[in-house]
C-alpha positions in Angstrom: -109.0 13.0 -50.4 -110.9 16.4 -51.1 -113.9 15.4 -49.2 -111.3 15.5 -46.5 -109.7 19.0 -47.5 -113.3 20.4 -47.6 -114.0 19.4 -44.4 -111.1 20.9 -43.1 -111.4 23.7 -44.6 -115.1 23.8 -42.7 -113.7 22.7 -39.4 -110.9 25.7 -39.9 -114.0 28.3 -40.8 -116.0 26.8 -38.1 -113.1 27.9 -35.5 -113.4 31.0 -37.1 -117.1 31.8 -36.8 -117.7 31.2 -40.6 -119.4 27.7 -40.1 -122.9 29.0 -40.4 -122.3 30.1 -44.2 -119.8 27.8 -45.4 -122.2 24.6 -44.9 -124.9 27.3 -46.3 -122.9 27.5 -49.5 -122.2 23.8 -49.7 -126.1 23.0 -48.6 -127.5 25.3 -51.4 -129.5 23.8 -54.0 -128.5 24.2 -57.6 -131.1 25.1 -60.4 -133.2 21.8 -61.9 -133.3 23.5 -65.5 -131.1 25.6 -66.8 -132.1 29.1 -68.2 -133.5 29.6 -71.3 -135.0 32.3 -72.4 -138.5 33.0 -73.5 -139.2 34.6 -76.4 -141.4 38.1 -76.3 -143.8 36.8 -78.6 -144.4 33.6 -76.4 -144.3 35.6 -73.2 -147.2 37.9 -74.8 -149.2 35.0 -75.4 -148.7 33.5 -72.6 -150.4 36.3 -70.8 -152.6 37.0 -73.1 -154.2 33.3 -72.6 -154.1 33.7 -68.7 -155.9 37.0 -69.2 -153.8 38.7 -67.4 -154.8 42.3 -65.7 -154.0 45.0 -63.3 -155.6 42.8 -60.8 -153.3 40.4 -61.2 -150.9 39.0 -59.0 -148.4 36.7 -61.4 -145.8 34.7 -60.4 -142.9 33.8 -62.5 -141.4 30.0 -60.7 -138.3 29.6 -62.2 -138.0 33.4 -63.1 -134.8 33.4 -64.7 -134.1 37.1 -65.6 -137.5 39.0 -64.7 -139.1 39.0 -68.3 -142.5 37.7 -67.3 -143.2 39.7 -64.4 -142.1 42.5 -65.7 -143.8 42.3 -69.0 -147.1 41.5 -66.8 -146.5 44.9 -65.1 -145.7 47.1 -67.9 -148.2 45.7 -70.6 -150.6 44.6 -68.6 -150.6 46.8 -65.1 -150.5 43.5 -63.0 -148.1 43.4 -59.9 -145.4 40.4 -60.2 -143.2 37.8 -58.3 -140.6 35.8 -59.6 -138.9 33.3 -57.9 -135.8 31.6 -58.8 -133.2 29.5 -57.1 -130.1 31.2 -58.7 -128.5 34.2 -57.4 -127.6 35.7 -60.9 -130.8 35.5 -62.6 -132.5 37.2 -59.5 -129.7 39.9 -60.0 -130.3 40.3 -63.8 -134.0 40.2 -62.9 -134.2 42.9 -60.4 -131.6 45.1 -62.8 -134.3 44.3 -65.6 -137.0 46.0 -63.0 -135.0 49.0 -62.0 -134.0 50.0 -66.1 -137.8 49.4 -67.0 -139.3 51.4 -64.0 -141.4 48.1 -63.3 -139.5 47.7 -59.6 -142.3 49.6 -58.2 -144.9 46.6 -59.2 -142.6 43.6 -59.1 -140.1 41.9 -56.3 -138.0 38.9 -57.3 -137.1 36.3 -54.5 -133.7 33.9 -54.2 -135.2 31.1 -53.3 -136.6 27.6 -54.0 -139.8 27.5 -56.0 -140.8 24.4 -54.3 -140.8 25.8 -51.0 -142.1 29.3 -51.4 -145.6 31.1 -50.2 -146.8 31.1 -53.8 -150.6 31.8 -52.5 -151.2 35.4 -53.4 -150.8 34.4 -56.9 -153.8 34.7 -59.5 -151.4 33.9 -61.9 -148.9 31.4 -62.4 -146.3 31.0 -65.5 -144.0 28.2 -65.9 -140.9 27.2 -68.1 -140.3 23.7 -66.5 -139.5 20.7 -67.6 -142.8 18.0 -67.7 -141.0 15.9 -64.9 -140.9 19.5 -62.6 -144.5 20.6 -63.3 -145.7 17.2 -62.4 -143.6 17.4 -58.7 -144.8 21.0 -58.7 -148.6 20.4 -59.3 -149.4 19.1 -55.8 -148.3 22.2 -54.4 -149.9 24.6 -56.8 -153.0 22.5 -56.4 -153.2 22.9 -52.6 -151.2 26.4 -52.2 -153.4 28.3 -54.9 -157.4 29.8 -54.9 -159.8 28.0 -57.3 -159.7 30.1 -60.7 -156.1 30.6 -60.4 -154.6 30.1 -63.8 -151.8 28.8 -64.9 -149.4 28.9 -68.2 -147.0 26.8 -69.1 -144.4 27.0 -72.1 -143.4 23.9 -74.0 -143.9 21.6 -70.9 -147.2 20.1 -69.8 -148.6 18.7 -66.5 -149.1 14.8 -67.7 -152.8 14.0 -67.1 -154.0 17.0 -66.0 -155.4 18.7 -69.4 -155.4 21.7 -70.2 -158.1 24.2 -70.7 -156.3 25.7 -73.5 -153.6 25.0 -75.9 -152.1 27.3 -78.3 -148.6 27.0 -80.6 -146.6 30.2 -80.8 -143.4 30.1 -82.4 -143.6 26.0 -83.0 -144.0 25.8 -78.8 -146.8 24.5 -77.3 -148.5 27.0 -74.3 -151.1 25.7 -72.0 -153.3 27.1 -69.8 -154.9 25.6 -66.8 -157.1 26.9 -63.9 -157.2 25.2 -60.2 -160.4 23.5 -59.8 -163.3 24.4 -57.4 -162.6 22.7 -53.9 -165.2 20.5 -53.0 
């Protein structure tokens, strides 16, 4: 019965003009992974191991509130990107931005981090789960330049080793870099 009701409802907003957002609202995808945040230490490291630098072009998939890409930018002089799927954490992200003075270097982008331009990366960090790096690695593998790198907290990538492993905290962090093309 509220199938029905919802439908309605959309039939009675379609009449309206509204149907364009309503089925928008009802379409959107909700977050795989629910937000956790990273300690400053582990963020630190994580960068750290990528090498990050003011060349740098890192972007955060899965960005939750800003706290890599704007620690990129601030400690390290890089320019950022974070993606994330929920409206919230972009808002608290860009907030983060704007009270640090980083929203000069960094943009943030409501979106789906599976179907995102991620190419202008040099840089890639990750808080996933294992099953979410593994669907995202085809992509990152074909989207990003050879000698990209890539950190992950807590969550590896299954039989793609990494170059580097370090424990911070009792996490895991790994570091990988997309492979010559050949």
């Amino acid at each position: 019965m509220q199938r029905r009701q919802i439908l309605a409802a959309l039939a009675t907003l379609s009449g309206a003009g509204f149907a364009g957002s309503a089925f928008d609202v009802l379409a959107q995808r909700t977050p795989d992974v629910i937000f956790v945040p990273t300690a400053f230490e582990t963020v630190m490291q994580m960068l750290k191991l990528a090498e990050v630098t003011n060349k740098d072009i890192v972007y955060d998939l899965g960005c939750g509130d800003g706290r890599f890409v704007v620690t990129a930018s601030q400690q390290f002089g890089a320019r950022g990107v974070g993606i994330d799927i929920d409206p919230e954490r972009i808002r608290e992200a860009r907030e983060l931005a704007k009270r640090t003075g980083a929203d000069d270097k960094v943009r943030f982008i409501e979106g789906d981090l599976f179907e995102a331009d991620i190419s202008e990366a040099t840089v890639v960090t990750l808080y996933l789960l294992t099953r979410l790096n593994l669907k995202l690695r085809p992509k990152l593998t074909k989207e990003l330049k050879p000698g990209t790198r890539i950190v992950s907290h807590a969550f590896d990538m299954g039989d793609w080793k990494p170059e580097k492993t370090m424990q911070v905290s009792g996490s895991s962090i790994y570091l990988w870099r997309i492979p010559a093309r050949g």
